[in-house]
N, C-alpha and C positions, 0 to 999 in steps of 0.2 A: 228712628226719627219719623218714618212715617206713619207709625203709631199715632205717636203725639198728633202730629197735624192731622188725621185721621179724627180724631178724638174733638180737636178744635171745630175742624169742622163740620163734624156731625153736630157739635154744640152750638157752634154759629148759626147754622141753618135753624134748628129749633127755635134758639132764639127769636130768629126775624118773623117768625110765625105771630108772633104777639103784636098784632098791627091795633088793637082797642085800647091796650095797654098802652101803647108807645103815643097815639092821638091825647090821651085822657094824660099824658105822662109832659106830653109839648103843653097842653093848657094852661096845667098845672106849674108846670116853669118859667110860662111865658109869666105869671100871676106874679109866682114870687120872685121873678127878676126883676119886675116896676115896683113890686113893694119895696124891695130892699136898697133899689136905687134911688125911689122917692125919700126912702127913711132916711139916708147918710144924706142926702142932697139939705135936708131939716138942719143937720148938723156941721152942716158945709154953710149952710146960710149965716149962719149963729158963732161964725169960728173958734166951734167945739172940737173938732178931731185935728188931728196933727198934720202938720202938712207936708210930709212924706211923699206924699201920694196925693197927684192930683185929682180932682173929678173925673174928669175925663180917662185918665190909667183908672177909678175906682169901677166908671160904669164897665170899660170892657172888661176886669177882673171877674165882677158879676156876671157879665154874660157869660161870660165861655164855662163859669163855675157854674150856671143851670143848664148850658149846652153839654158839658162835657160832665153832668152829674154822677151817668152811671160809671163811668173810667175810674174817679177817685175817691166816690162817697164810701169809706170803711164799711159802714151799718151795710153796706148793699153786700149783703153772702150768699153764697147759695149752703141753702137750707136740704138738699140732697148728700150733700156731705157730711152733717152735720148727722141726717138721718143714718148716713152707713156706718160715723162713727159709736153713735148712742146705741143703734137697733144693733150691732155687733155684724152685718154685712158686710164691713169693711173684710171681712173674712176672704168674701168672694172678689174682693180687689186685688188684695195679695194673692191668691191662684194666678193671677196671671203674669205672664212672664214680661213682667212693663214695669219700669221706676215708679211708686208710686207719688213722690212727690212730684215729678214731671207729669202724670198721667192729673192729678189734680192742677195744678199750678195751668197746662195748659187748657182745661174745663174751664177753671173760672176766668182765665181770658178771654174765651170764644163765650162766656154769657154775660162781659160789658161789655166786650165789644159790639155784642150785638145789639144790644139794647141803647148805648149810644150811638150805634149807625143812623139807627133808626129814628131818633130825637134829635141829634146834633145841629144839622143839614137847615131842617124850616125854623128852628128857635136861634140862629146865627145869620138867617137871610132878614126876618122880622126883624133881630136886634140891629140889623146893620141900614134896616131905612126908618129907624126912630127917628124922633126930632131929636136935637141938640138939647140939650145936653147929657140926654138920655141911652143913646144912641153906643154902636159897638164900633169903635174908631179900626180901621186898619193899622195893621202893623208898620213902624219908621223905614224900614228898609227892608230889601230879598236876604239880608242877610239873618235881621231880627226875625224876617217868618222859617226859613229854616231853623236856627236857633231855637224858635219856639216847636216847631216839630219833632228834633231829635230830644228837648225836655221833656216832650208829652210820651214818647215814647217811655225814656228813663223812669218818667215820674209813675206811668202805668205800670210797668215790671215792679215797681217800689210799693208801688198799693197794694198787688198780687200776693208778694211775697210778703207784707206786713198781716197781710187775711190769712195767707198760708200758716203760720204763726197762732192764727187766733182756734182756726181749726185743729191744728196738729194738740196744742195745748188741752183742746177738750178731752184728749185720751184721758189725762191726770185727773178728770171729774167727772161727778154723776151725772151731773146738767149742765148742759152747756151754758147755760143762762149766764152767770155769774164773770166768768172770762169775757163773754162775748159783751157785755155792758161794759165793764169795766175798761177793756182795750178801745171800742168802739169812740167813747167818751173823751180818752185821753188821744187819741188821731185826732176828734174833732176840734179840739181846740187847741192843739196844737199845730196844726196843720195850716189854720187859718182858713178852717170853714166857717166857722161861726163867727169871727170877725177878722180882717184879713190883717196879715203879720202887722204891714208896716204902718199900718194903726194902732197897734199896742206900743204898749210904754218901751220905753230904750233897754231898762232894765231888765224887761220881761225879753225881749227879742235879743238880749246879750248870751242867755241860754237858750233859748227854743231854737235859734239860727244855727244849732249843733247835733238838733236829737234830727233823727231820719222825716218827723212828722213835717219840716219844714223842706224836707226836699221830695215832697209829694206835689199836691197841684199850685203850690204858693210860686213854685219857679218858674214853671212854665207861662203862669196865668200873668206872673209879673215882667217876664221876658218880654211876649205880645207886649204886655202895655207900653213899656218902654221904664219902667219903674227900677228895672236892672241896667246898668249902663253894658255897655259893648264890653271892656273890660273885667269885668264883673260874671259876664255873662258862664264862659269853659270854667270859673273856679267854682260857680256855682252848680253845674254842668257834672264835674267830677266829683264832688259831696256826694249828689245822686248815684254816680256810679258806685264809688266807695259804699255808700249806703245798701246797694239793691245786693253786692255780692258779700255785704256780712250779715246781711236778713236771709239770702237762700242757706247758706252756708251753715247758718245759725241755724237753720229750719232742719234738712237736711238733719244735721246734730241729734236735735232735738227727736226728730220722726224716727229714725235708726234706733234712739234708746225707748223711745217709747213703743216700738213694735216687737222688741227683745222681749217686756215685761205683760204684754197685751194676752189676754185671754178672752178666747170667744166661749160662752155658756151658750148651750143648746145643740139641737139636731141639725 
């Protein structure tokens, strides 16, 4: 175990070295969290979206979704892994006497978390002295902000292990490319990045409310707002769980048969 956390935190630390990235990364979120709040607020004027979801629950789902970008955005991989699996390095991973899915799994934690340490903090202080009705309302009670914490936790390990997934799959190709679009795409829109769940149709949210992609950031972000009620809250709470140990599980599975049939070429 002290591997692992060995490993985290040599990766955290790295991480937090990127202080041009992380200012240039707050701008850039701060832009497109008024955009996208201005833009539904159009269609909140005009009583085009469904009313699900107040304004008020929509602006702080947005915020904490550009605060908390690097924790749950799929596309965000590290691209080191990607190298050891293509470049045939991965070689010198298995030399060591470490799980390799744990030895990955805790790497790509310690580099969003580090990267939303860094950004979270000032794009959640700005969104919380916006005007109205702009603005990042506080959570209804101490109970909803725990509640939202022990989510973001579940929902992080659920990101993890859905990327874990997208990596390990590269063994079975020449390029990564083709996996990596393809999985990235289908998280994002299911997931309720690119438009959030309970604004889509009944119909559409009758299934997506059972794939893993909806117990990623759509729980936690809707917990905070107040959009899940109290009841509501632990069944949705253990989906995530359910979720998080049939994705390592799955993973795990998956890594084992594809390091059986793995072949490294060269010196």
């Amino acid at each position: 175990m002290k591997a692992y956390l060995s490993f985290f935190r040599i990766r955290f630390i790295h991480g937090l070295q990127y202080r041009a990235a992380a200012y240039a990364g707050i701008i850039t979120q701060l832009a497109f969290g008024l955009m996208y709040i201005m833009l539904y607020s159009a269609f909140y004027e005009n009583n085009i979206t469904a009313t699900t979801m107040s304004f008020s629950q929509l602006s702080s789902y947005l915020w904490l979704q550009q605060a908390f970008l690097a924790l749950f955005m799929t596309w965000f991989l590290d691209n080191d892994i990607f190298d050891l699996i293509t470049g045939g390095n991965v070689a010198y991973e298995l030399c060591r006497p470490l799980d390799l899915y744990a030895m990955w799994f805790s790497k790509s934690c310690a580099v969003r978390l580090s990267k939303a340490v860094l950004r979270c903090f000032p794009i959640l202080i700005i969104a919380f002295f916006m005007p109205e009705p702009y603005k990042l309302h506080l959570p209804n009670s101490i109970y909803t902000l725990f509640a939202f914490i022990a989510s973001m936790i579940l929902a992080f390990m659920l990101v993890v292990a859905y990327c874990m997934l997208i990596y390990i799959l590269c063994f079975y190709t020449i390029s990564p490319m083709g996996i990596r679009m393809a999985m990235i795409m289908l998280a994002d829109f299911f997931s309720g990045s690119l438009v959030p769940l309970p604004l889509m149709p009944d119909w559409f949210n009758k299934y997506s409310y059972i794939l893993p992609f909806a117990a990623m950031q759509n729980v936690p972000f809707r917990i905070y707002s107040g959009n899940i009620s109290i009841e509501q809250v632990w069944q949705n709470m253990l989906v995530q769980l359910i979720w998080l140990i049939i994705l390592i599980i799955l993973g795990r599975f998956i890594l084992s048969r594809a390091l059986k049939r793995t072949v490294v070429q060269g010196g």
